[in-house]
DRENPA-3360 file (N, C-alpha, C; in nm, 2 decimals, always signed):
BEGIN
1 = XXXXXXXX = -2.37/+0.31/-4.34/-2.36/+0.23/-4.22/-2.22/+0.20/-4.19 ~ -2.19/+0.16/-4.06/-2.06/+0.12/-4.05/-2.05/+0.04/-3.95 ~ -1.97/-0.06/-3.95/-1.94/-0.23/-3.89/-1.82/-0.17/-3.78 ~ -1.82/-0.18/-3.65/-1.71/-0.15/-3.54/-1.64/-0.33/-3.54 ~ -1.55/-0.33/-3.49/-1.47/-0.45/-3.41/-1.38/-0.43/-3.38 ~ -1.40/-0.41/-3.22/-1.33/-0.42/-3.10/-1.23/-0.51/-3.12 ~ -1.08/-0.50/-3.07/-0.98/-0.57/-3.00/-0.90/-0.53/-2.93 ~ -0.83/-0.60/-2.83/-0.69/-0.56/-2.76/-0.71/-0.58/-2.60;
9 = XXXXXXXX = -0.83/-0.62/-2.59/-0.90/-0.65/-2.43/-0.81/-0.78/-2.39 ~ -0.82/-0.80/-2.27/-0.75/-0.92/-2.19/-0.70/-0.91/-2.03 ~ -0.64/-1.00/-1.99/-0.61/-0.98/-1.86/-0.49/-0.93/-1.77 ~ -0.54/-0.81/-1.69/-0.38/-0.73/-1.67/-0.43/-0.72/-1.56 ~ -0.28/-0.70/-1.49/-0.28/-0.68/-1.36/-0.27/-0.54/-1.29 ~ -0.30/-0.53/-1.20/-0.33/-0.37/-1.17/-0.18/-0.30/-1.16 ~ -0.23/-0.15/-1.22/-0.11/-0.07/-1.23/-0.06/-0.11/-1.38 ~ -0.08/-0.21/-1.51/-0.05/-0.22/-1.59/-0.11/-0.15/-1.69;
17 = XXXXXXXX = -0.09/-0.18/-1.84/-0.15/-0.09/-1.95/-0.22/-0.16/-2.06 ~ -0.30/-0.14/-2.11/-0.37/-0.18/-2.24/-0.40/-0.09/-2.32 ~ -0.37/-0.15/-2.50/-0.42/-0.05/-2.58/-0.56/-0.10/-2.67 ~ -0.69/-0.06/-2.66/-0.75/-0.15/-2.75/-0.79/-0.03/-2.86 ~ -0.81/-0.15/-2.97/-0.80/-0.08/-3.13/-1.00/-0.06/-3.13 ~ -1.01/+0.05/-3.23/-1.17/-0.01/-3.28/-1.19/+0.01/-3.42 ~ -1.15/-0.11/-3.52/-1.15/-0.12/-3.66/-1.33/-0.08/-3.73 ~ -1.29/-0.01/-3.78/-1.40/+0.03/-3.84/-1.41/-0.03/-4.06;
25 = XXXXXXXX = -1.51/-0.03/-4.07/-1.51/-0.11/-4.19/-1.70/-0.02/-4.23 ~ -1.74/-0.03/-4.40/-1.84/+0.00/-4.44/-1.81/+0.14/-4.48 ~ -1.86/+0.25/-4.41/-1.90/+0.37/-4.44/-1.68/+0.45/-4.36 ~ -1.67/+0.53/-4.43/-1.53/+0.55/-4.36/-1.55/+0.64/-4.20 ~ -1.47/+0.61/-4.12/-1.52/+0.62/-3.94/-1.50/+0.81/-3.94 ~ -1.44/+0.86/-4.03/-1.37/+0.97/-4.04/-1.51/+1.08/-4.05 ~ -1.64/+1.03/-4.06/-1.77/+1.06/-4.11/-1.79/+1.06/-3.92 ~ -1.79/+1.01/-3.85/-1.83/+1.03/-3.69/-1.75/+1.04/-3.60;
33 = XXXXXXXX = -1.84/+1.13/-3.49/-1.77/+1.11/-3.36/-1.76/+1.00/-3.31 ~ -1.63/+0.97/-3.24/-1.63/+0.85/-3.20/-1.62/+0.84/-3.06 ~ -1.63/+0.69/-2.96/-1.61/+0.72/-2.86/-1.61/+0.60/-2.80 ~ -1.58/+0.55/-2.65/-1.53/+0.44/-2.58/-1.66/+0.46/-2.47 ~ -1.73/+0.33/-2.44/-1.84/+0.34/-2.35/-1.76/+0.20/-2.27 ~ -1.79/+0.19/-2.14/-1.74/+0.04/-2.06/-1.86/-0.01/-2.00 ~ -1.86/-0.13/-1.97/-1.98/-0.18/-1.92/-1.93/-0.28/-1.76 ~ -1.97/-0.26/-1.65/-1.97/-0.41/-1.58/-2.02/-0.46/-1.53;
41 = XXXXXXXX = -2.03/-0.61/-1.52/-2.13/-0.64/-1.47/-2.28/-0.59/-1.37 ~ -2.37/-0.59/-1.38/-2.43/-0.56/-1.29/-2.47/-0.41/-1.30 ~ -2.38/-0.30/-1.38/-2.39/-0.20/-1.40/-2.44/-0.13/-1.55 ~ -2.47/+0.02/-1.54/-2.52/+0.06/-1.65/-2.38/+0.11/-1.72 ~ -2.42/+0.13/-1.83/-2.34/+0.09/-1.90/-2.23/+0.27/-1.90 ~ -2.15/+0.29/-1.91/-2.02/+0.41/-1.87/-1.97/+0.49/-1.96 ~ -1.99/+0.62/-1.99/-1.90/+0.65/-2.06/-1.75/+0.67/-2.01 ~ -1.65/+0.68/-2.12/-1.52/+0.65/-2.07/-1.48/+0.79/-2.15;
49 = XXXXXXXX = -1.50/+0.77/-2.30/-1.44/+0.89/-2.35/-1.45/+0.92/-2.47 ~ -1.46/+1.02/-2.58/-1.51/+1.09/-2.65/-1.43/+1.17/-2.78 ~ -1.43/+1.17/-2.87/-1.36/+1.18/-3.00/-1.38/+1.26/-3.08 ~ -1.37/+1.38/-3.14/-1.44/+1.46/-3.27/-1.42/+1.37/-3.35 ~ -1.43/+1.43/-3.52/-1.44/+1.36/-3.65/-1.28/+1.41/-3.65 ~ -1.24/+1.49/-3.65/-1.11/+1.51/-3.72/-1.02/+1.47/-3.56 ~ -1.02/+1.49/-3.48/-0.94/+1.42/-3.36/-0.90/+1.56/-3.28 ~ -0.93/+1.66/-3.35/-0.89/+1.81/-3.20/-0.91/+1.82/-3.11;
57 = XXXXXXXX = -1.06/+1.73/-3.07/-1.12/+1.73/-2.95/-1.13/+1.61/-2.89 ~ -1.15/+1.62/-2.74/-1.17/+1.46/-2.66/-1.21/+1.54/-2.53 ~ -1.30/+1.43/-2.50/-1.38/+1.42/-2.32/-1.40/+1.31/-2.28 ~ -1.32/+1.32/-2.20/-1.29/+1.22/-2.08/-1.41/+1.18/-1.97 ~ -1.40/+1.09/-1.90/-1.53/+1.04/-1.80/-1.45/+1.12/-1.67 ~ -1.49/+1.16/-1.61/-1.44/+1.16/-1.47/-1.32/+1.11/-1.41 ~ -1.35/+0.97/-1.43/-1.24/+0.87/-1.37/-1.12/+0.79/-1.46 ~ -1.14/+0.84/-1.55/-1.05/+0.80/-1.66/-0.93/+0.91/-1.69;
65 = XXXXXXXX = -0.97/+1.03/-1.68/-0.88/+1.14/-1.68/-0.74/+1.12/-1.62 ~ -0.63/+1.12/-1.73/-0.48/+1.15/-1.66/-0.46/+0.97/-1.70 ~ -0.53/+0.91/-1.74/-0.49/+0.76/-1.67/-0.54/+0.68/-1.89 ~ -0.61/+0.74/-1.92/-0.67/+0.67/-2.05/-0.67/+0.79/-2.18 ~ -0.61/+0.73/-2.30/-0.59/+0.82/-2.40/-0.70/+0.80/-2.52 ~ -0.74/+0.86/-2.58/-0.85/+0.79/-2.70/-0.77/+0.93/-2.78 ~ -0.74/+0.80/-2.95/-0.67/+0.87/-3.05/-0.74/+0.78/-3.17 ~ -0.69/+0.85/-3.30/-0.75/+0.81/-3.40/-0.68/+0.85/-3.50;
73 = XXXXXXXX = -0.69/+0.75/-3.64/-0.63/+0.73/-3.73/-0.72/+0.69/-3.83 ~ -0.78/+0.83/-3.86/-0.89/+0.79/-3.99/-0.85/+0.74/-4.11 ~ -0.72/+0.78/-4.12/-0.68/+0.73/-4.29/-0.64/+0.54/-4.26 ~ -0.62/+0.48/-4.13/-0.64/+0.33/-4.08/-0.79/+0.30/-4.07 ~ -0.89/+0.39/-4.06/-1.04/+0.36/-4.02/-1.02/+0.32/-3.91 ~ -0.93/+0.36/-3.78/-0.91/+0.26/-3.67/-0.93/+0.38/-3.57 ~ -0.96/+0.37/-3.44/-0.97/+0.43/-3.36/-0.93/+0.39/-3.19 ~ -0.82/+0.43/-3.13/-0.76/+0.38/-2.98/-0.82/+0.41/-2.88;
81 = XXXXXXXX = -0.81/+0.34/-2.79/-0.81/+0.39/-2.62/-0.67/+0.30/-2.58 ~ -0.57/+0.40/-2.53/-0.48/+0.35/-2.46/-0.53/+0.39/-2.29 ~ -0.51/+0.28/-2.22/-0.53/+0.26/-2.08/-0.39/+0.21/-1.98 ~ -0.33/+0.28/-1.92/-0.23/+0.28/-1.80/-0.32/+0.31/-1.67 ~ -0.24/+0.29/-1.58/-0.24/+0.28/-1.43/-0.34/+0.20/-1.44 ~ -0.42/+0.09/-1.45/-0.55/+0.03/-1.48/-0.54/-0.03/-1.34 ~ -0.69/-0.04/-1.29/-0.72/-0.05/-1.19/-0.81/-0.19/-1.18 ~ -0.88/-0.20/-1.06/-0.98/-0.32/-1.05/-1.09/-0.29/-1.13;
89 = XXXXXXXX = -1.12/-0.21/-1.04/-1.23/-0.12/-1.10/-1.24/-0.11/-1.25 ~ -1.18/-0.13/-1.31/-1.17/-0.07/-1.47/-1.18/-0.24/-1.51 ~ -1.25/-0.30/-1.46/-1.31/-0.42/-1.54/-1.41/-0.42/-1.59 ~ -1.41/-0.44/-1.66/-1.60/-0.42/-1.81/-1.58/-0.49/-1.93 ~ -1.62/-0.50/-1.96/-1.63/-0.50/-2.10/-1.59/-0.33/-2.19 ~ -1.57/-0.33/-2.29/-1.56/-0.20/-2.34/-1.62/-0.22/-2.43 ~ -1.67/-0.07/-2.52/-1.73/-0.10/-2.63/-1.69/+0.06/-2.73 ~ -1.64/+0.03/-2.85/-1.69/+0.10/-2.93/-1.75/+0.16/-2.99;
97 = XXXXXXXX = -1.77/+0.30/-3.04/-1.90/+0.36/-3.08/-1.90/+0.49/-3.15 ~ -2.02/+0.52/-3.24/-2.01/+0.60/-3.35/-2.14/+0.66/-3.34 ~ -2.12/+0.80/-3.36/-2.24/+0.89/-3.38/-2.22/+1.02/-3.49 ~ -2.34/+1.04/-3.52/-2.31/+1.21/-3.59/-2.35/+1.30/-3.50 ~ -2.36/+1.30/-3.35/-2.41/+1.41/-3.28/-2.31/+1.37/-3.14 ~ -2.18/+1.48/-3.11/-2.14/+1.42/-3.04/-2.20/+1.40/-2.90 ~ -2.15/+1.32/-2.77/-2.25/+1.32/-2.69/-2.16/+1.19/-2.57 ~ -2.19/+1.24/-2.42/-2.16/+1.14/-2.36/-2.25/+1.01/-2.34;
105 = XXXXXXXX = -2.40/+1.06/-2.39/-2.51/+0.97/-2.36/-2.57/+0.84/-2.44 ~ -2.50/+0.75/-2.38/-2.50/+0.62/-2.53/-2.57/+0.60/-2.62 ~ -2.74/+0.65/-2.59/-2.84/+0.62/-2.65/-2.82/+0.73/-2.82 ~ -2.73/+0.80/-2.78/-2.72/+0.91/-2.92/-2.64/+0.86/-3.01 ~ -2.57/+0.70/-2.99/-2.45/+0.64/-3.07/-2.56/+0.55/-3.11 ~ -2.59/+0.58/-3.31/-2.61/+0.48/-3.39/-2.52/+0.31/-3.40 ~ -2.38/+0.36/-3.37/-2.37/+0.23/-3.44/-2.25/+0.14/-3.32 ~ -2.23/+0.05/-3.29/-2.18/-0.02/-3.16/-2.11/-0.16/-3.19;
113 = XXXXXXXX = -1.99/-0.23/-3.14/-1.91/-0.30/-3.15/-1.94/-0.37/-3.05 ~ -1.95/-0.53/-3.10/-1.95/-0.64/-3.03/-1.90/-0.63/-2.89 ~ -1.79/-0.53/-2.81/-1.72/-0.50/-2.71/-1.54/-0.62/-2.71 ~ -1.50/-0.59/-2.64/-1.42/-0.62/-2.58/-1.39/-0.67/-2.41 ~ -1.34/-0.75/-2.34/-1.34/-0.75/-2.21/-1.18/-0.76/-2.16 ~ -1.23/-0.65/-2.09/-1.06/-0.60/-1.98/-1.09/-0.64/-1.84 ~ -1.00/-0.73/-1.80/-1.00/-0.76/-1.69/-0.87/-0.70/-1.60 ~ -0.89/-0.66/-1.49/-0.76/-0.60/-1.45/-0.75/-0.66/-1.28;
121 = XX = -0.67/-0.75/-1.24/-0.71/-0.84/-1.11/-0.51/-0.77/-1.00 ~ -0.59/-0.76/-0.87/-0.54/-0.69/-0.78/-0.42/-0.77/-0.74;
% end
């Protein structure tokens, strides 16, 4: 098993950048794909973007492309989304997340992080 916690969420103004971390602890994160899901209000919940075990690969959501980076640092147990040009829109919550089958579809991610919230105001 493995314990996520989210940080690095807060309030930015549009056109600015955030980087949030996702600390992994228990089982080492180097064991799953990893990946960044957003949530907001009122909405079902988003994928954003997508991680192999070893880091060669990544998939992006549609609307995150060109604008959001997801990187990883197994031998830290830690795992990034850097976020630039950040928009309104790109307010949620975020959440971290871990599977052995990779996948854009949340319900395939065993294990899930308390979230984070990014607010990004116009």
């Amino acid at each position: 098993q493995v314990q996520l916690v989210e940080s690095g969420g807060g309030l930015v103004q549009a056109g600015g950048s955030l980087r949030l971390s996702c600390a992994a602890s228990g089982r080492t994160v180097s064991m799953y794909h990893m990946a960044w899901f957003r949530q907001a209000p009122g909405k079902e919940r988003e994928f954003v973007v997508a991680i192999t075990r070893s880091g060669d690969s990544t998939y992006y959501g549609d609307s995150m492309k060109g604008r959001f980076t997801i990187s990883r640092d197994n031998a830290k147990n830690t795992v990034y989304l850097q976020m630039n040009s950040l928009k309104p829109e790109d307010t949620a919550v975020y959440y971290c997340a871990a599977t052995d089958r990779l996948s854009w579809r949340a319900n395939v991610y065993e294990y899930w992080g308390q979230g984070t919230q990014v607010t990004v105001s116009s």
